[in-house]
MIKOLGU-297537 format. One record per residue: y, x, z of N, C-alpha, C in turn. Coordinates in steps of 0.02 Angstrom, whole numbers, plus 50000, padded with zeros to 5 digits. Example, Ala and Ser with C-alpha at 12.3 -4.5 7.8 and 13.67 -1.06 7.14 Angstrom:
BAZA   n.yy   n.xx   n.zz  ca.yy  ca.xx  ca.zz   c.yy   c.xx   c.zz
BAZA  49716  50660  50390  49775  50615  50390  49835  50660  50390
BAZA  49888  50642  50354  49947  50684  50357  50002  50645  50394
//
This chain:
BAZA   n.yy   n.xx   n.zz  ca.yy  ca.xx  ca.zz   c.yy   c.xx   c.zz
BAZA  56710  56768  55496  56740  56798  55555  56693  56790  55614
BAZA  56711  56846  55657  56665  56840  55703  56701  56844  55785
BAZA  56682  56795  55821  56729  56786  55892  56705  56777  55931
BAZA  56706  56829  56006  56673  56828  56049  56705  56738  56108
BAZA  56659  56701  56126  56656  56651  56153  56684  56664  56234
BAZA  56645  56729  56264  56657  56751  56333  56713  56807  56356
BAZA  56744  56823  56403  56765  56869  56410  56748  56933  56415
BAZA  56772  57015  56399  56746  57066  56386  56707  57072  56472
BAZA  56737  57060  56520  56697  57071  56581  56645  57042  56582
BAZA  56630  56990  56575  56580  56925  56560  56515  56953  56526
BAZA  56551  56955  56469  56490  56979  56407  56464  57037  56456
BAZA  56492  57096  56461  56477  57161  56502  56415  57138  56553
BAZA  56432  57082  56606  56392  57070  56654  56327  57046  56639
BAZA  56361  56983  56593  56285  56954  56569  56236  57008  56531
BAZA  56254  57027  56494  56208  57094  56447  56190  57143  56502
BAZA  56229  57149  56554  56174  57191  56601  56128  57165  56671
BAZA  56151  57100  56672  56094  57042  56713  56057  57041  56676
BAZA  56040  57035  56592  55985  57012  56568  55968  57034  56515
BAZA  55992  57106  56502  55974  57166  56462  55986  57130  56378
BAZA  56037  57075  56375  56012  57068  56296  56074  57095  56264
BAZA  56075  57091  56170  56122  57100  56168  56159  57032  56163
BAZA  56237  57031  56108  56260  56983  56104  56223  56925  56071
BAZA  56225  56877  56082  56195  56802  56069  56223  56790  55992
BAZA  56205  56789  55936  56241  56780  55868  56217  56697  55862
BAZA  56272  56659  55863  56260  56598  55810  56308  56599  55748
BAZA  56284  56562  55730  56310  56537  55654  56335  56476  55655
BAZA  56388  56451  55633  56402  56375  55621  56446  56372  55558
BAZA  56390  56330  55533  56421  56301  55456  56452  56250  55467
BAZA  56528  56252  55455  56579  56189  55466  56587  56150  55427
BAZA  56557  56119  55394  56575  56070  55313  56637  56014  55343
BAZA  56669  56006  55389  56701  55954  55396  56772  55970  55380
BAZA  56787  55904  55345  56846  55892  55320  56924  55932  55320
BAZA  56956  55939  55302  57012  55991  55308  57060  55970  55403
BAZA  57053  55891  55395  57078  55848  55457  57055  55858  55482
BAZA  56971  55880  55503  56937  55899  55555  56914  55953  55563
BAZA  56929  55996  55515  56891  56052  55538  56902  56116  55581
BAZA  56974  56118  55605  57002  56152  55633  56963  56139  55712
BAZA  56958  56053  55716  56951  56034  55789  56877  56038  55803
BAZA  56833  56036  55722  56777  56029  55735  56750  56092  55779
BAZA  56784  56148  55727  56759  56224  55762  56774  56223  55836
BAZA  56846  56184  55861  56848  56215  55938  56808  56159  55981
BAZA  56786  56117  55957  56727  56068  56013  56671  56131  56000
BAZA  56617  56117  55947  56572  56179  55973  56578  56242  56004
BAZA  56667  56264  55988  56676  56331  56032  56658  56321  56103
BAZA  56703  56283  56129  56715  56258  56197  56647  56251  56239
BAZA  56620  56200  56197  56527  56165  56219  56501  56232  56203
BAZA  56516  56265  56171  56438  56352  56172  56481  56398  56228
BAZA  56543  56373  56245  56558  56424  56283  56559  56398  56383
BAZA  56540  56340  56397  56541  56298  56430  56448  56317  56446
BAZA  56414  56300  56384  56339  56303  56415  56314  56375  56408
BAZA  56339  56420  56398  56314  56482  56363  56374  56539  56406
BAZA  56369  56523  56488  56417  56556  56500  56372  56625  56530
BAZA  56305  56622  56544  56289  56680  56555  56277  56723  56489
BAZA  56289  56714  56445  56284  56737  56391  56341  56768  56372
BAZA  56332  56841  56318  56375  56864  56261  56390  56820  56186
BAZA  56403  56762  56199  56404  56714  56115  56433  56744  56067
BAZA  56434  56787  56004  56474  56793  55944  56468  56742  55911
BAZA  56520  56695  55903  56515  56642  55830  56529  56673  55779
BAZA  56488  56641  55693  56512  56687  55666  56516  56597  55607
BAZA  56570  56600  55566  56601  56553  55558  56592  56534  55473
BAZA  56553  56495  55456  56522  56475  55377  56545  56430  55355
BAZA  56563  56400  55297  56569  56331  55245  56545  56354  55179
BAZA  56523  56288  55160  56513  56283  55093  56569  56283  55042
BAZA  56575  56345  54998  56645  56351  54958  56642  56270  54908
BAZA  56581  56243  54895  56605  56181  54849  56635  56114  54878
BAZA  56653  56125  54945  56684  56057  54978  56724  56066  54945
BAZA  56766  55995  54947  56824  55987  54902  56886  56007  54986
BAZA  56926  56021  54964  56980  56062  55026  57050  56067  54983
BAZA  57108  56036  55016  57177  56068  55009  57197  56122  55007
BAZA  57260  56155  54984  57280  56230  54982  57277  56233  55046
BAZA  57309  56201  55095  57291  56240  55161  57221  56247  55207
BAZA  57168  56181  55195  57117  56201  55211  57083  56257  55150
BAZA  57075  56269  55108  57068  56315  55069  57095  56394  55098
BAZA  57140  56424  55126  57176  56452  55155  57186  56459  55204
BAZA  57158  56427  55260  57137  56434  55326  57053  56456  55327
BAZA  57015  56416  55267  56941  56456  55274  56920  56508  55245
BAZA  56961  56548  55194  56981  56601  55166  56991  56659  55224
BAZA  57042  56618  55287  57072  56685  55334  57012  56677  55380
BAZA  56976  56632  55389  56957  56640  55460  56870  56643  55455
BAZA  56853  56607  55390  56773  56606  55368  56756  56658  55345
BAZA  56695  56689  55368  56654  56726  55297  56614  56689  55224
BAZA  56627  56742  55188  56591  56698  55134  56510  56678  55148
BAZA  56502  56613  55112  56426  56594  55147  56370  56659  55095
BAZA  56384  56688  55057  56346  56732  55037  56337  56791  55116
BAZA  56364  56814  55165  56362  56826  55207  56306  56813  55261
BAZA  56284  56741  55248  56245  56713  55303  56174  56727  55274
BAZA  56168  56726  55197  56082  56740  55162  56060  56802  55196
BAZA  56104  56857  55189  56080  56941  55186  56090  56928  55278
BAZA  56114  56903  55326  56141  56918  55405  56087  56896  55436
BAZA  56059  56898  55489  56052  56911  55557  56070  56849  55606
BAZA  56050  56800  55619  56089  56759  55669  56022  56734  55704
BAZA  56045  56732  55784  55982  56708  55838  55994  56639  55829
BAZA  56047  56607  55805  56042  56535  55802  56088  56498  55778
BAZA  56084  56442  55757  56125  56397  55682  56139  56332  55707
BAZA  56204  56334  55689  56227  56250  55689  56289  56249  55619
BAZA  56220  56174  55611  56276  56146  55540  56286  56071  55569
BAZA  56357  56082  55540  56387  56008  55527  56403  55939  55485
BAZA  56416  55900  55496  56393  55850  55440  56450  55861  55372
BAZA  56459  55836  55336  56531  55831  55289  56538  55742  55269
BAZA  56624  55736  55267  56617  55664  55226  56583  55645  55168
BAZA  56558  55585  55193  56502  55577  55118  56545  55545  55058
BAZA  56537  55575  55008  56578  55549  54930  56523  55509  54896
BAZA  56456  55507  54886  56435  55493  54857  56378  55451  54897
BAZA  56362  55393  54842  56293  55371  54869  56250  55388  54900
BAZA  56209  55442  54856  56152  55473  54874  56165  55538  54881
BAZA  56146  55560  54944  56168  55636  54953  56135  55702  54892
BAZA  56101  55667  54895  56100  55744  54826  56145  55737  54760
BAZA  56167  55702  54768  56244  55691  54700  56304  55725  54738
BAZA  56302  55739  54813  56352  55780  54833  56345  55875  54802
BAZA  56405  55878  54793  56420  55918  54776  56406  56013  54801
BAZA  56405  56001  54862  56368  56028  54909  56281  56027  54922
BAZA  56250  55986  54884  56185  55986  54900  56134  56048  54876
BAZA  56164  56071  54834  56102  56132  54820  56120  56206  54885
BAZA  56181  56203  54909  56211  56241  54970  56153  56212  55017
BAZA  56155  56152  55035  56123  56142  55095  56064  56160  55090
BAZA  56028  56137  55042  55954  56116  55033  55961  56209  55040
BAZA  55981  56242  55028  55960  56309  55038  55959  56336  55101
BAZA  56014  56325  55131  56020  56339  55201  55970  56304  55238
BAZA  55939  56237  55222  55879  56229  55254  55818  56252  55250
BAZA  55818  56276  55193  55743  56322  55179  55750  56384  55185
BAZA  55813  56406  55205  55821  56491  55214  55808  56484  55295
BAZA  55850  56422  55324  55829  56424  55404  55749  56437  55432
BAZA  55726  56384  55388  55657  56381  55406  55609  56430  55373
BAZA  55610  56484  55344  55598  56548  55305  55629  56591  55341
BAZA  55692  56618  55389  55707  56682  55417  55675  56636  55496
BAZA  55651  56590  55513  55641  56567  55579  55705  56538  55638
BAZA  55746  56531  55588  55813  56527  55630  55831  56471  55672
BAZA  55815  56459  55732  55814  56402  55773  55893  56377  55760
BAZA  55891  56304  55720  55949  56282  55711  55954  56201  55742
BAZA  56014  56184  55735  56046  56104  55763  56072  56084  55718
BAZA  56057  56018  55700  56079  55994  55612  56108  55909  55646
BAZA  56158  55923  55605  56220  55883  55640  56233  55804  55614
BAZA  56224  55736  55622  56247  55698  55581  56206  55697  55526
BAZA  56270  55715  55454  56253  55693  55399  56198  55759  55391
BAZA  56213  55828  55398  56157  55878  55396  56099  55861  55417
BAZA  56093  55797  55469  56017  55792  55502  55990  55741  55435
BAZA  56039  55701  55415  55985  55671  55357  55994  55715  55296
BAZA  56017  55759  55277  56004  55782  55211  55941  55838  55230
BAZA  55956  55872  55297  55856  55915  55317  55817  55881  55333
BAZA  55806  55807  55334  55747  55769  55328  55739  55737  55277
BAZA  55778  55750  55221  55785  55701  55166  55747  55753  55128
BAZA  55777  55821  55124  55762  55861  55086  55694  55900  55114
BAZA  55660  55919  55201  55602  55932  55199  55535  55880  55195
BAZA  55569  55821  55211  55501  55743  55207  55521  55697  55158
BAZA  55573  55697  55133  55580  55647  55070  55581  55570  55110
BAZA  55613  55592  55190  55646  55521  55205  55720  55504  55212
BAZA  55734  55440  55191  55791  55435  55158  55830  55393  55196
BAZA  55903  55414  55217  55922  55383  55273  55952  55313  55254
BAZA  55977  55272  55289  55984  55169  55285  56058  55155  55284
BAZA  56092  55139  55233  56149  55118  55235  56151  55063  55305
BAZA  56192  55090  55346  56216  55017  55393  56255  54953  55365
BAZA  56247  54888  55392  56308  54827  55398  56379  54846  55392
BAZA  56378  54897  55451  56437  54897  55479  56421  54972  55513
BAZA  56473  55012  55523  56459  55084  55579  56468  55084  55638
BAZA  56419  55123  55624  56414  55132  55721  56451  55184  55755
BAZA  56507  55160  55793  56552  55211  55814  56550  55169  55909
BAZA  56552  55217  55935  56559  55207  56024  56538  55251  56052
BAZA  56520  55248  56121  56496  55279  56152  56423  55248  56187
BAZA  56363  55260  56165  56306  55222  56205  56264  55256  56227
BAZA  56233  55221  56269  56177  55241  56332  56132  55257  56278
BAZA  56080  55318  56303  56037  55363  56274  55982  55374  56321
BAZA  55914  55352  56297  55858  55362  56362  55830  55401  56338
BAZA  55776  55465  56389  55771  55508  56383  55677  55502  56353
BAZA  55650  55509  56313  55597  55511  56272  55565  55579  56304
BAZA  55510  55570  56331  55452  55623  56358  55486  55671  56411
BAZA  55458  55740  56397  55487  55787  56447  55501  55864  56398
BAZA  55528  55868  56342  55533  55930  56305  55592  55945  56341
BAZA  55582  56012  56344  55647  56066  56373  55701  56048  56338
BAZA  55719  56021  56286  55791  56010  56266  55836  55943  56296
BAZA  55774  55904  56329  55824  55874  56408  55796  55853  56460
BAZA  55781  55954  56475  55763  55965  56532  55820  55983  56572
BAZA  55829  55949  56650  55848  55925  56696  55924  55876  56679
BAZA  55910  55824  56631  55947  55758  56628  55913  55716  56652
BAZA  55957  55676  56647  55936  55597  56690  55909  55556  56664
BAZA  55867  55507  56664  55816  55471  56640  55858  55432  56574
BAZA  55921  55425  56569  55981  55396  56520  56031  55421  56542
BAZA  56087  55428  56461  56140  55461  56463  56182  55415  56424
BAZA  56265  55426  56413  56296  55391  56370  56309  55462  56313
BAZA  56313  55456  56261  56345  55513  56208  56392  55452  56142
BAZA  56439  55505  56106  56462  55443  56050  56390  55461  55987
BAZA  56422  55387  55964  56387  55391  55899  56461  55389  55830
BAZA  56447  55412  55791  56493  55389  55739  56490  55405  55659
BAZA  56452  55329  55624  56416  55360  55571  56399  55281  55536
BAZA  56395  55281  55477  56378  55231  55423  56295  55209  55396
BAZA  56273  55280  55412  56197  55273  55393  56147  55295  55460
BAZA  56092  55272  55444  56024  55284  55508  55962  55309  55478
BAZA  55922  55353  55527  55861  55356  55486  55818  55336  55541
BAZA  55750  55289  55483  55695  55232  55533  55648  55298  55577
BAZA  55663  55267  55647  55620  55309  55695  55555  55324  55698
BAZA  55521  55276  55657  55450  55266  55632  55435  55290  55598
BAZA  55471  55317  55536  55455  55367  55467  55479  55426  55505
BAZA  55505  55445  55550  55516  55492  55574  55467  55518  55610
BAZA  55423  55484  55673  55355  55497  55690  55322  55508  55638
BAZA  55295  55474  55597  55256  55478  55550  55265  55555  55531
BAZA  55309  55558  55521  55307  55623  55473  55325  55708  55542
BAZA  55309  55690  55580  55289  55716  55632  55351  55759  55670
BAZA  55398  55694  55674  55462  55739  55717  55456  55705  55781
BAZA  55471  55720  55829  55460  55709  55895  55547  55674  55908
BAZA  55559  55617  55935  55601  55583  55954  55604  55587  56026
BAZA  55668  55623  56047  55690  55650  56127  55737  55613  56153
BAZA  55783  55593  56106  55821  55546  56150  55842  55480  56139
BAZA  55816  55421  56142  55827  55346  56110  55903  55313  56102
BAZA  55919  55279  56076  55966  55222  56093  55941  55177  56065
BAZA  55940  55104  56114  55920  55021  56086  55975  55024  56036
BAZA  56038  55024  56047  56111  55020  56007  56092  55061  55934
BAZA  56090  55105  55946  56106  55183  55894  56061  55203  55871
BAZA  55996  55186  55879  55927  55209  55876  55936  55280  55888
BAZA  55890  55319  55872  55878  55397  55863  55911  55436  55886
BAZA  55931  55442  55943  55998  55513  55952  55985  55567  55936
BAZA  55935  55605  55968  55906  55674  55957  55824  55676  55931
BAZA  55826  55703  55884  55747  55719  55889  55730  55785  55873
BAZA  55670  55821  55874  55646  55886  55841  55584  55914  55787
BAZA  55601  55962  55777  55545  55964  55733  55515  56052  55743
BAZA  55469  56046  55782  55461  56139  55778  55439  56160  55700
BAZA  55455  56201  55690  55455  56236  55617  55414  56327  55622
BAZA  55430  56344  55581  55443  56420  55605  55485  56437  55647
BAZA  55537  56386  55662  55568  56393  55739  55587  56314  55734
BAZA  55627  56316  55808  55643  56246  55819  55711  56219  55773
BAZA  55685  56176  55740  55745  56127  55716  55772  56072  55781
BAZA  55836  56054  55785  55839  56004  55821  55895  55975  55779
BAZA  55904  55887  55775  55953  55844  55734  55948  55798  55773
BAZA  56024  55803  55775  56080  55752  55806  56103  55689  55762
BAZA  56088  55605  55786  56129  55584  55737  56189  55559  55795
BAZA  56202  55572  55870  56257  55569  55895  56300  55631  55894
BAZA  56353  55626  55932  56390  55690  55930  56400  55714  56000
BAZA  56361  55744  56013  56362  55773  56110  56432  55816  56101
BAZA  56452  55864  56048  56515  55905  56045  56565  55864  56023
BAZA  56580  55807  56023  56641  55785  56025  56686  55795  56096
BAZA  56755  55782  56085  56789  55811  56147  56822  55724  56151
BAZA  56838  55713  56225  56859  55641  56234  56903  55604  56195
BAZA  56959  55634  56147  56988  55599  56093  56956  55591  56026
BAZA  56898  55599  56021  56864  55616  55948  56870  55539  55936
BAZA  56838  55505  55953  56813  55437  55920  56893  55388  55940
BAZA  56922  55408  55971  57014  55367  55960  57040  55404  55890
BAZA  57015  55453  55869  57063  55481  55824  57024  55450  55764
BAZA  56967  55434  55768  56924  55436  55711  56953  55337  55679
BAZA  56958  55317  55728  56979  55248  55735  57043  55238  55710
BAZA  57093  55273  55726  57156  55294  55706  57153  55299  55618
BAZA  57101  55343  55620  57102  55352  55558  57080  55307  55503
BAZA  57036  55270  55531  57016  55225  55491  57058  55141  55486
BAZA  57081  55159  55534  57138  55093  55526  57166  55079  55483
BAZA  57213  55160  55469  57250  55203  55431  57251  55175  55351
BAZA  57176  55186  55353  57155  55188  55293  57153  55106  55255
BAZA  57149  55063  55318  57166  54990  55308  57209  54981  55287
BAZA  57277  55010  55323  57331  54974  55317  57383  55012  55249
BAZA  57318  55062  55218  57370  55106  55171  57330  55060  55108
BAZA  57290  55033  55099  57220  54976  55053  57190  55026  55034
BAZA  57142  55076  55074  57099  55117  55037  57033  55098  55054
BAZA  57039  55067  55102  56984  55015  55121  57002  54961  55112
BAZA  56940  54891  55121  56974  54816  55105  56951  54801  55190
BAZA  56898  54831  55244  56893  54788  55305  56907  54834  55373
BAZA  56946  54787  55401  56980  54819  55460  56932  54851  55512
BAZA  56914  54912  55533  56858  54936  55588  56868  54910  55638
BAZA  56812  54911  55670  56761  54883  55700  56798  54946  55765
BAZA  56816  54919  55821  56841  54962  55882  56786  55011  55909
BAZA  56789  55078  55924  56717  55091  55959  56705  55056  56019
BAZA  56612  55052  56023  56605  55005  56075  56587  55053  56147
BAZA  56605  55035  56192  56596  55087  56262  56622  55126  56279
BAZA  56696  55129  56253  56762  55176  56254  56801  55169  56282
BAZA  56842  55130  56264  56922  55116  56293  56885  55046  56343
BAZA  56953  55092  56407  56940  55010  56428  56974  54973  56419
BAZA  56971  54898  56480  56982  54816  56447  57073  54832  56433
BAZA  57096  54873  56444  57181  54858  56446  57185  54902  56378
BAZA  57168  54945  56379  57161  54989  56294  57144  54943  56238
BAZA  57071  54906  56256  57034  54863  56211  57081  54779  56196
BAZA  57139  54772  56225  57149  54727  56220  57222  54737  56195
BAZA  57256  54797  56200  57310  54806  56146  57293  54822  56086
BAZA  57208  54841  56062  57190  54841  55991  57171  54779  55958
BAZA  57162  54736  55995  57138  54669  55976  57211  54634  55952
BAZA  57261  54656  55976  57328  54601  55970  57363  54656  55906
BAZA  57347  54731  55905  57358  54758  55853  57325  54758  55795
BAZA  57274  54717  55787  57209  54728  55737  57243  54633  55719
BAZA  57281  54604  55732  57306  54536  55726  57372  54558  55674
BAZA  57399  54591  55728  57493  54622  55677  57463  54646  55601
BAZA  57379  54686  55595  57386  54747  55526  57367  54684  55484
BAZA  57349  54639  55503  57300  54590  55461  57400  54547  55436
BAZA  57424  54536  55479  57497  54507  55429  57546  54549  55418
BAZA  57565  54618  55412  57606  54664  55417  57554  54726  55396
BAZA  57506  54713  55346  57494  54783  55333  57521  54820  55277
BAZA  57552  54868  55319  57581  54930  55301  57573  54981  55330
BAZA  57583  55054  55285  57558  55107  55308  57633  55101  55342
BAZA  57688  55106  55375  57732  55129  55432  57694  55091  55483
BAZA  57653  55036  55508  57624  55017  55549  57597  55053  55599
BAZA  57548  55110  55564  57519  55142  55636  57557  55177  55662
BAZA  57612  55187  55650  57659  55212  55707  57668  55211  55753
BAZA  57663  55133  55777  57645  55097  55834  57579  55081  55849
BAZA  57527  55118  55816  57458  55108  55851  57462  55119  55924
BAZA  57421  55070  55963  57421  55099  56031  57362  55142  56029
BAZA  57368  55193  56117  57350  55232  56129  57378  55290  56104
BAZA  57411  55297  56092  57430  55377  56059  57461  55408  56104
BAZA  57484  55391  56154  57508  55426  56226  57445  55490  56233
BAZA  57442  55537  56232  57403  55570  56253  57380  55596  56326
BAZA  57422  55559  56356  57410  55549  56420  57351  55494  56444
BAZA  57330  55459  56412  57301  55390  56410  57239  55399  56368
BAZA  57209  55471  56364  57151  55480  56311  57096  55453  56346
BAZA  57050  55417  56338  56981  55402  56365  56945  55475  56381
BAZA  56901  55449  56446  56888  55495  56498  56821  55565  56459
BAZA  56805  55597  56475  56755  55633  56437  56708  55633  56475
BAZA  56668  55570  56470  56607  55553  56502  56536  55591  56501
BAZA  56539  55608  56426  56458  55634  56427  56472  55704  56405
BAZA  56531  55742  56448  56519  55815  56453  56487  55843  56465
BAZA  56459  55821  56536  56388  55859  56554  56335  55862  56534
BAZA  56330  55801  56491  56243  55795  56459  56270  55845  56407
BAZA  56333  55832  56381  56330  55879  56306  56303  55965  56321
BAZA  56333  55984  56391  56331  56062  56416  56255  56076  56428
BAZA  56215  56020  56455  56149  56023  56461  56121  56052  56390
BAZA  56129  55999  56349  56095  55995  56300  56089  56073  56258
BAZA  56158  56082  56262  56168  56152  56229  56139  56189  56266
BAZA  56158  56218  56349  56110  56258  56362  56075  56253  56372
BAZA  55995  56197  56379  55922  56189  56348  55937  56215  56273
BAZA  55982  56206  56227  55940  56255  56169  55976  56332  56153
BAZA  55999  56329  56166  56027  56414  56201  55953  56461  56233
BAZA  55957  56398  56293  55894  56446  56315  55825  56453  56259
BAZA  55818  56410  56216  55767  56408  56165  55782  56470  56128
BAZA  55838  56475  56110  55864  56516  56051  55850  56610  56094
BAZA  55868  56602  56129  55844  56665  56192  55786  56690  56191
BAZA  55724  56620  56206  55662  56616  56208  55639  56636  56154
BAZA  55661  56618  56111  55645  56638  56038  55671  56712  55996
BAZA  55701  56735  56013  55726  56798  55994  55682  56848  56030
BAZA  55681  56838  56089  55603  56873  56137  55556  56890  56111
BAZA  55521  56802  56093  55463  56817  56060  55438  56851  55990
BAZA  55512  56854  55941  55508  56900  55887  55513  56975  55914
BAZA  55534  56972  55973  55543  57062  56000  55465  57070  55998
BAZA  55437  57037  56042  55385  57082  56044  55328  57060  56008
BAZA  55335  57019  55947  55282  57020  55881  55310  57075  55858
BAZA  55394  57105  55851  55395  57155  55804  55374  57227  55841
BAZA  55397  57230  55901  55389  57284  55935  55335  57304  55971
BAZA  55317  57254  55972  55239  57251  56044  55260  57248  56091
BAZA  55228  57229  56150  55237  57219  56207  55259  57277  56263
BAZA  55320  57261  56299  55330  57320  56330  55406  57354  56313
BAZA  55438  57329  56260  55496  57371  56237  55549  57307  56231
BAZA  55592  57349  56213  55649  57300  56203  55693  57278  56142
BAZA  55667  57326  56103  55706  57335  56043  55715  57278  55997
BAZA  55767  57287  55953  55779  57185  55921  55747  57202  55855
BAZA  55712  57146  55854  55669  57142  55772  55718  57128  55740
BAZA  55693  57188  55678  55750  57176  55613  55733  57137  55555
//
């Protein structure tokens, strides 16, 4: 499916301030049936937030081998195109998302010969893409054969992010930012230089937030989540509690760190006491925070809006410069 991001006046204006046509991305949603509804409307929101002088068409992908319920099955049926769609199409620019990991080693996922294609079709049609999470280690796993680090423990919060050199993808941010992190595995920043990706945005905490890799176009991978929306990492917590108190896990999570504050953080501490003698799944009933009035604040909106439109504008920049390798200089017409 395909859905315009802006309004029909909007689109109208922008396309005649800046002669283009509509902006096509792609986003491959691999996330979970629980998330994937919400996943699609954070990137809506964030491409429609940084990309407002723009005409955006999203046009909306998954991998048919995720495993999915009749109703997620049936919601990506009505609303996805088939990913055979995305080989033969056209798109100025790509975002994939991570999926829950089932297996050890990501190429035993089930989904891995999907990806590994979509990464070599990206980097073969030139398609300036953003590789998300678990997608950022399976396109460095699968183009350098580096292999990402089981953590202790996961890293879920919100942490400060310093800004590495001066590349346009965070150009005009602030010397440090906060973004969440939320994730089980890492990949070493050092095998990452080595193998010649450029590291843009640090965390002491989180290591690696953003880095890039120019290709035949620009890759960029995220192992934070700039498109989360301010309840993402309470729900994610929620969920994993959940999962404590139903025994699908054996250890109670770890609170995100740099989130809630001290009056939030301290009704989970006296509730993380009750699941440990009373665990049962009727328990989170009474999880606190679920007032939705009481959601933690959405702090690193603006870096997220930056970020996107620095690669918006890339993706722009880049569609240009195929105009006039295909056309020559002087015309306008879109390379086919």
């Amino acid at each position: 499916m395909t859905a315009s991001l802006g309004s029909a006046n909007r689109a109208s204006d922008a396309s005649s301030r800046h002669g283009r046509e509509p902006l096509v991305i792609g986003l491959v949603n691999n996330m979970p049936d629980a998330a994937l509804q919400t996943t699609e409307q954070q990137f809506s929101e964030l491409l429609r937030a940084a990309g407002a002088d723009y005409d955006i068409r999203l046009r909306l992908f998954s991998f048919p081998e995720l495993i999915r319920g009749e109703i997620g099955r049936a919601y990506v049926a009505e609303n996805y195109e088939p990913i055979d769609r995305l080989w033969t199409g056209e798109l100025d620019g790509l975002i994939v998302t991570g999926a829950e990991p089932r297996t050890a080693a990501m190429p035993d996922e089930v989904y891995w010969q999907s990806l590994t294609r979509l990464v070599d079709w990206a980097n073969e049609s030139a398609t300036p893409t953003v590789w998300s999470c678990l997608a950022a280690h399976a396109a460095v796993l699968h183009l350098d054969g580096i292999e990402r680090r089981r953590l202790g423990e996961k890293i879920s919060g919100v942490f400060r992010c310093d800004r590495m050199g001066h590349h346009p993808l965070v150009s005009g941010l602030p010397p440090s930012w906060r973004l969440p992190h939320s994730r089980y595995n890492t990949l070493d920043s050092a095998q990452l230089v080595a193998a010649g990706y450029e590291i843009v945005s640090f965390s002491d905490d989180a290591g690696a937030d953003a880095f890039i890799q120019q290709r035949r176009a620009l890759f960029v991978f995220y192992q934070g989540h700039p498109e989360y929306d301010a309840g993402a990492l309470f729900r994610e917590y929620r969920r994993d509690v959940g999962r404590f108190l139903a025994g699908t896990v054996e250890s109670y999570p770890e609170m995100p760190r740099g989130y809630f504050d001290d009056e939030t953080a301290r009704a989970f501490v006296a509730f993380r006491a009750r699941a440990h003698s009373q665990r049962t799944r009727e328990l989170l009933d009474e999880f606190p925070g679920s007032d939705p009035r009481q959601k933690p604040a959405h702090a690193w909106r603006d870096v997220a809006i930056r970020l996107y439109a620095n690669w918006l504008s890339a993706v722009v920049a880049e569609r240009q410069l195929d105009t006039v390798v295909a056309t020559g200089p002087g015309t306008t017409a879109r390379a086919s």
